[in-house]
N, C-alpha and C positions, 0 to 999 in steps of 0.2 A: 504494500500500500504506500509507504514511505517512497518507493521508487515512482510510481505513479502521479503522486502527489508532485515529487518535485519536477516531473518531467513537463507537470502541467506548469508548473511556478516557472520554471524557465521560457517555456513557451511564450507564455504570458509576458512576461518581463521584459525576453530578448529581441523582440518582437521591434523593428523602425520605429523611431518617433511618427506618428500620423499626425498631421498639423489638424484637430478639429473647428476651424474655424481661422479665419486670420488674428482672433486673438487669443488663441491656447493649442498649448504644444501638449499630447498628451506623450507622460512617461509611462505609460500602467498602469494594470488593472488586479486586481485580488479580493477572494470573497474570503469571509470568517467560516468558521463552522458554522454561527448561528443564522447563516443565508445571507448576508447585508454584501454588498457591493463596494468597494474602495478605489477610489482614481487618483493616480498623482498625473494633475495638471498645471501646467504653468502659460501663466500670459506671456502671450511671444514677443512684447517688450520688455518683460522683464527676461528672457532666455538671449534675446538679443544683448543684453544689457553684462550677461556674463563674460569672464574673462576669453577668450578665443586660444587654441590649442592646436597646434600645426603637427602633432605626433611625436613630438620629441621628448621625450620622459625627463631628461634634465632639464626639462623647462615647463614641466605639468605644473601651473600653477597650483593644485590642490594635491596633495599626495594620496596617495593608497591610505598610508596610515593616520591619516588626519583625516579622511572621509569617512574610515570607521570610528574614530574617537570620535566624531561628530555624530555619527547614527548611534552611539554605544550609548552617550549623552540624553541624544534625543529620544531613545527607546526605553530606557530608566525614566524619564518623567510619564509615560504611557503608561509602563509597567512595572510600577516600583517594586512589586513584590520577586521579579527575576531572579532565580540564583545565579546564571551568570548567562551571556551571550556571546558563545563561539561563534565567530563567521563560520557563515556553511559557505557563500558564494561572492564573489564581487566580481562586477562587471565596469568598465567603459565606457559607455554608449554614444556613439557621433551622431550629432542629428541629420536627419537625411532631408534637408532641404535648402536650394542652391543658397537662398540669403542669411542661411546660418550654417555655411560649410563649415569653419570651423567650432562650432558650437558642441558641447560635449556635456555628459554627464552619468556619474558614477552608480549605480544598482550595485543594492547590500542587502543581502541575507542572513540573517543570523537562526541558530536554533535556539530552543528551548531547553533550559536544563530544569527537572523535575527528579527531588530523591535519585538525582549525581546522574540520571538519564536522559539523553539528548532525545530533544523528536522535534521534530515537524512543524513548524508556527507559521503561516503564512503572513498572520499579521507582524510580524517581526522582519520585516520587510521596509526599507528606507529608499528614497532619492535623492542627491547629494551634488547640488548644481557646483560648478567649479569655480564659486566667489566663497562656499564654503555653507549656503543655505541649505536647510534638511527641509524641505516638500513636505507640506501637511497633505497624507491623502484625504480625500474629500469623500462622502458617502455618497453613491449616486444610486442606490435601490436599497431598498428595506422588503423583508419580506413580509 
């Protein structure tokens, strides 16, 4: 199931920036267990407005590891009660669209640890623009 699960989480996640309108870039989508719907969307002035990334890692304006200290941060105010949050995943992401070719931004995954046992949290899930902002996902369905 675990396997399943993340295969859908990837999908979901790795999936092109889709510009939904000229004023929001959507990053992803994820639903809870209890049915609800989550989108990280950003206004495409504010994604324009981020720092711009040509591929060169000695010039990532945002690191690997500051993008997780920032989702580690941001996912303790969500979940205070966590025992801890290993990355499961972290991704890259270049948006694919000509007027923000260089536009970029980082996917983090973390597990859940329960009595010293890792599993599966989809809502433990981050996006992490490259100015250093952590993406509030938004609720777009309730069941």
């Amino acid at each position: 199931m675990l396997g399943l699960t993340a295969a859908a989480f990837l999908l979901s996640t790795s999936l092109s920036l889709v510009q939904t309108g000229h004023q929001d870039i959507w990053l992803g989508t994820y639903s809870n267990s209890s049915g609800i719907s989550f989108q990280w969307v950003v206004p495409y002035q504010r994604m324009e407005s981020t720092p711009s990334w040509q591929g060169d890692f000695a010039r990532l304006p945002l690191s690997f590891t500051r993008a997780v200290e920032l989702s580690r941060a941001y996912l303790r105010t969500q979940r205070p009660g966590a025992e801890s949050l290993p990355l499961w995943n972290i991704s890259l992401i270049k948006v694919v669209l000509r007027d923000l070719a260089d536009k970029w931004y980082f996917a983090l995954a973390f597990l859940n640890v329960k009595d010293g046992a890792p599993t599966m949290d989809l809502s433990l899930a981050t996006r992490v623009l490259l100015d250093g902002t952590v993406v509030e996902p938004a609720v777009v369905k309730k069941n």
